[in-house]
N, C-alpha and C positions, 0 to 999 in steps of 0.2 A: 936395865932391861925393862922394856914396857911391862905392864900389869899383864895378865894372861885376858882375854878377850871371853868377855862377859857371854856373849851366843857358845862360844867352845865350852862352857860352865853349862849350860844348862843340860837339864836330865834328856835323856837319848828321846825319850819318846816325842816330848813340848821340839827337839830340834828338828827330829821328823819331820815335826807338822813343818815347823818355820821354814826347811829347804821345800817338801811340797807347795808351802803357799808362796815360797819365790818364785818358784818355778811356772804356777800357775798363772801367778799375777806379772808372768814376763817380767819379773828382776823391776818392779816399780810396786809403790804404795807402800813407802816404808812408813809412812805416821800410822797410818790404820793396821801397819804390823805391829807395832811400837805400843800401840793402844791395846791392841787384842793379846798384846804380852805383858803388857801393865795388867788386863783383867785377868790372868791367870796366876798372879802374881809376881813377874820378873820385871823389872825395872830396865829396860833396855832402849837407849834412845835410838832415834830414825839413824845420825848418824853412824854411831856403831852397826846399825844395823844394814846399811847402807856401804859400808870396807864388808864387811862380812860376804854382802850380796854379793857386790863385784868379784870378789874371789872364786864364791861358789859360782859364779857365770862363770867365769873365766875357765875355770877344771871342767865345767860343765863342755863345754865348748872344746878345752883340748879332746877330753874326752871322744864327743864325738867327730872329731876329726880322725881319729886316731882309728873311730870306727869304720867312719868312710871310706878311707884310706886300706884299709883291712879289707870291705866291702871290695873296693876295685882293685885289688893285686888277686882277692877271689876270681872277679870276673873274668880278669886279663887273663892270665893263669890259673888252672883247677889244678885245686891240691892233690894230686896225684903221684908227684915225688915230695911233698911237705914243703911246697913253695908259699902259703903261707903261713909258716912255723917260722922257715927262713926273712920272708917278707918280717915279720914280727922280731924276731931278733935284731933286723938292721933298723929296723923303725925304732925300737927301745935303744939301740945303741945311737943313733943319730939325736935321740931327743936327751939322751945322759949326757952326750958331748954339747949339746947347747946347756944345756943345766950347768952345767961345769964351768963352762964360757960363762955364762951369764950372774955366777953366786959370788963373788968377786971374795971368792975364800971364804964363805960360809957355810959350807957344808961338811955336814961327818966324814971326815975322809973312811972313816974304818968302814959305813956303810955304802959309802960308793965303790968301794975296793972288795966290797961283800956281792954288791949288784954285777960289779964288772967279772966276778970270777963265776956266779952263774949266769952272766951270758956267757959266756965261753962254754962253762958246761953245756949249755943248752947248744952252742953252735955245733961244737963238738959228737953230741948225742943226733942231730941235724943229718951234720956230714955221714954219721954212718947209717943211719934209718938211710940216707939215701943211696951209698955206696949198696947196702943190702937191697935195697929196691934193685938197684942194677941187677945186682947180681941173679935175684930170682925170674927178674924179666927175661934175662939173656939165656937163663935154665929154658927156661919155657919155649922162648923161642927155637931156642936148640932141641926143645922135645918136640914142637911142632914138626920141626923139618924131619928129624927122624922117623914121624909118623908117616907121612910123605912119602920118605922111601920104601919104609917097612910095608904100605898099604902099596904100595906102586910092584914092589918083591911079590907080594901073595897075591894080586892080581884084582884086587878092589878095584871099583871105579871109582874116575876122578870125584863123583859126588861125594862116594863114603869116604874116600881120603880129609875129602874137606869137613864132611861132617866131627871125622874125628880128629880134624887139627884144631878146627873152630874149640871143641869141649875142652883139649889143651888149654888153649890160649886165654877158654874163658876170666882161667884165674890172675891172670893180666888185669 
């Protein structure tokens, strides 16, 4: 098993700084990182420091894909029955199954089998936040129509009927 990787050693705060200044320095100038962590005193070469960068780019980046992605299932669809909750459970399940694919048997089974059992939870809790969204819409609407009648019975005009289906409804 390799050595554990000298940047994952250092104290939380000195790492801080070193993903801020990848970040900043766009994932380049790793001597003058390499230098600026010798003067603090860690001993860490450009190339270590350079797998490290790549990595942190890389999550960086799935990252925000992840976000974007998130971003436009927003746009296309507003969360109004929890389309993106749903959106997010298949995006984590699509990306566990390329993980999976891709770890050629290196991975904790007991934690992927820990991941797979709360998405399901989550899909599961999903499905019924939505079925219950059904259900109170369909209330509502069923009370609006009732109103309708009941205002149309006592002899309301068509305005107040509406005015008082619209306050029903609001809760839609």
């Amino acid at each position: 098993m390799p050595p554990r990787s000298k940047v994952k050693q250092l104290p939380a705060k000195v790492k801080a700084w070193l993903d801020q200044a990848l970040v900043e320095s766009n994932f380049s100038g790793y001597e003058a990182l390499s230098a600026e962590l010798e003067a603090r005193g860690f001993s860490i070469g450009k190339s270590a420091l350079h797998t490290y960068g790549q990595n942190f780019e890389e999550r960086l980046a799935a990252l925000k894909m992840a976000r974007d992605q998130a971003q436009a299932v927003v746009a296309v669809a507003p969360d109004d029955d929890g389309a993106v909750n749903e959106a997010l459970v298949r995006l984590t399940q699509e990306k566990l199954f390329s993980l999976l694919l891709s770890s050629e048997g290196k991975l904790d089974i007991s934690k992927v089998g820990k991941t797979v059992a709360e998405l399901v939870k989550a899909s599961v809790v999903q499905k019924k936040y939505a079925a219950e969204a059904e259900v109170r819409r369909t209330a509502l609407q069923q009370a609006a129509e009732r109103i309708d009648n009941a205002a149309q019975a006592r002899g309301l005009s068509a305005e107040e009927a509406s005015y008082w289906r619209e306050q029903v409804l609001k809760g839609m």
